[in-house]
C-alpha positions as CSV (number, residue, x, y, z in Angstrom):
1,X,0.0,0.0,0.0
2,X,1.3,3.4,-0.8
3,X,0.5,6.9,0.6
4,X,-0.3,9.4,-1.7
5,X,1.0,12.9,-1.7
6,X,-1.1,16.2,-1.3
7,X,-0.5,18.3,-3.7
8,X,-1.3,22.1,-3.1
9,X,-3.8,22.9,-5.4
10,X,-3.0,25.7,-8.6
11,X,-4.2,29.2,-7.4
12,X,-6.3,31.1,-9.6
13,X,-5.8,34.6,-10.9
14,X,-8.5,36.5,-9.5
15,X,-8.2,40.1,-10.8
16,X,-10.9,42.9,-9.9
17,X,-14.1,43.8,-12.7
18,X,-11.4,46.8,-14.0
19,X,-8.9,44.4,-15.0
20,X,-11.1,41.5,-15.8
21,X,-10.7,41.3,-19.2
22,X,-7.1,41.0,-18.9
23,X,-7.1,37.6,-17.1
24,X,-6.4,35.4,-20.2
25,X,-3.3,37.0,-21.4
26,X,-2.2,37.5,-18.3
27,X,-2.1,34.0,-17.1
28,X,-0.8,33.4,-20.9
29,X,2.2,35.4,-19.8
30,X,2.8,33.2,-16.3
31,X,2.5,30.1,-17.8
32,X,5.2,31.1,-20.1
33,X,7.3,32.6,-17.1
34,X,6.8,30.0,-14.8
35,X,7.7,27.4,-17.3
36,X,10.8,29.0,-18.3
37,X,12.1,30.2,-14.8
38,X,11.4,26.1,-14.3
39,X,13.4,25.0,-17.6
40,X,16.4,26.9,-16.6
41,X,16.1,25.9,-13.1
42,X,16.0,22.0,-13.7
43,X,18.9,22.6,-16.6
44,X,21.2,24.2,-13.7
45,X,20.3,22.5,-10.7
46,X,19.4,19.1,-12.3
47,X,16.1,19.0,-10.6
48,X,14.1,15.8,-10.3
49,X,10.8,15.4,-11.9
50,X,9.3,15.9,-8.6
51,X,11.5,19.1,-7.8
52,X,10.5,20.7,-11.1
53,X,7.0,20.2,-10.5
54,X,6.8,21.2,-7.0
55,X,9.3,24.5,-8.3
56,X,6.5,25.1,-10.6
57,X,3.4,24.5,-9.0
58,X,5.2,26.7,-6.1
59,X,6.2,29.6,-8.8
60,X,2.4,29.8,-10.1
61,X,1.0,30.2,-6.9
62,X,3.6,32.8,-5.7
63,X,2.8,34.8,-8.9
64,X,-0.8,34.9,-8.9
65,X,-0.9,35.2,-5.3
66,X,1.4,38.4,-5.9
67,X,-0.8,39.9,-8.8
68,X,-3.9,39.2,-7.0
69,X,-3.0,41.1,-4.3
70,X,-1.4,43.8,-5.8
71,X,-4.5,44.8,-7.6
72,X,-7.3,44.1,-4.9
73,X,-6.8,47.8,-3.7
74,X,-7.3,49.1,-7.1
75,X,-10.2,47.7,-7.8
76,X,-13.5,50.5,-7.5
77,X,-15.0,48.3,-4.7
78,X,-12.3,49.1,-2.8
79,X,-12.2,52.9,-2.6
C-alpha cells in the first residue's frame, strides 16, 4: 500500500471587474514565465521530476498570489 502525496492545489488569478478582461493573457504570460524560470532551473540544478514540479506548482501560486493582491486595492469596490 502506498501513501499518496497532497499536492497544493494551482491558485487562480483573481483580478478585480477593471482588470477582468485581462485575465487570459495575463495567465498566458505566467505560464510562459513560470515554465521557463522552471526549464532553466531543472537545466542548472538538475532537478528531479518531482523538484520541477513542485518549483512550478510553487512559482504559479507565488505569482498569482502576488498579482492578485497587488491589484485588490485598485479595484473601485475598494475605494
Amino acid at each position: 500500500m502506498f501513501t499518496r502525496i497532497q499536492r497544493a492545489p494551482l491558485h487562480s488569478l483573481q483580478l478585480p471587474s477593471e482588470f477582468e478582461d485581462l485575465t487570459g493573457v495575463i495567465q498566458s504570460d505566467l505560464k510562459v514565465i513560470v515554465s521557463i524560470l522552471t526549464e532553466r532551473a531543472s537545466d542548472r540544478l538538475l532537478l528531479s521530476g518531482r523538484q520541477a514540479q513542485q518549483l512550478r506548482r510553487a512559482l504559479w501560486n507565488g505569482l498569482t498570489e502576488t498579482i492578485t493582491k497587488s491589484l485588490e486595492p485598485l479595484s473601485v469596490e475598494r475605494r
